[in-house]
N, C-alpha and C positions, 0 to 999 in steps of 0.2 A: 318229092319231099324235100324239104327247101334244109341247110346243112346247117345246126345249131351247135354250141358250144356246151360243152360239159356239162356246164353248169347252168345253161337256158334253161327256165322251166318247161318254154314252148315247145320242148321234142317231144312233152308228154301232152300239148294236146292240139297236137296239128291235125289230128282227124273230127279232131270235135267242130259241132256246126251248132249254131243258134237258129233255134226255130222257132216259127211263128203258135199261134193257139191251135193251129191245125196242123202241125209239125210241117210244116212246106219251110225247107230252108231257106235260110236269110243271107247267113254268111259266114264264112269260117271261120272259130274264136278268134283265130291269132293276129286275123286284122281287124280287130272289134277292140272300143278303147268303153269307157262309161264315163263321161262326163256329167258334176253334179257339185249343186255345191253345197260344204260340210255346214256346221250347228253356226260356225261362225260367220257365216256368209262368202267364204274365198271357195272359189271353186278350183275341183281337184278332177284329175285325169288317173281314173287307173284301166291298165287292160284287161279286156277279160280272163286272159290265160291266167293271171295274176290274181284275179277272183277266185278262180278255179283250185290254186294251190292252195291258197288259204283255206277256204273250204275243207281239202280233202286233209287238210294240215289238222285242223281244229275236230274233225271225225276222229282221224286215228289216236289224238289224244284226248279221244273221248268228253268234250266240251259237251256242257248241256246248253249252252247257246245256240249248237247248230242244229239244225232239224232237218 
C-alpha cells in the first residue's frame, strides 16, 4: 500500500479497481485520470479517486442528483 497524506482522499480508495462489463479488471482507480471536454469546449482532467469522493460526498448529504 503506497503511503498517503492525511489529507489524500486516495487512502480511501487504493483497493478500488475499474472494471470492465464483465467485471475483469482494468486497473486500479488511483492510477485512472477521465479526460473530457466540459459544455465549453476546454478539456478537463479529473481522477478517478476524485470522482469517487464526490460521489460519496453528494450521497451522504443526501442530493437527489446522485443515484
Amino acid at each position: 500500500m503506497t503511503e498517503y497524506s492525511p489529507h489524500d482522499w486516495r487512502k480511501n480508495t487504493d483497493e478500488a479497481v475499474i472494471v470492465d462489463e464483465h467485471k475483469t479488471v482494468i486497473r486500479k482507480v488511483n492510477a485512472c485520470k477521465v479526460i473530457f471536454k466540459n459544455k465549453f469546449g476546454k478539456e478537463q482532467e479529473v481522477e478517478v479517486s476524485r470522482l469517487i469522493q464526490v460521489f460519496l460526498n453528494n450521497i451522504w448529504e443526501n442530493k437527489k442528483s446522485v443515484k
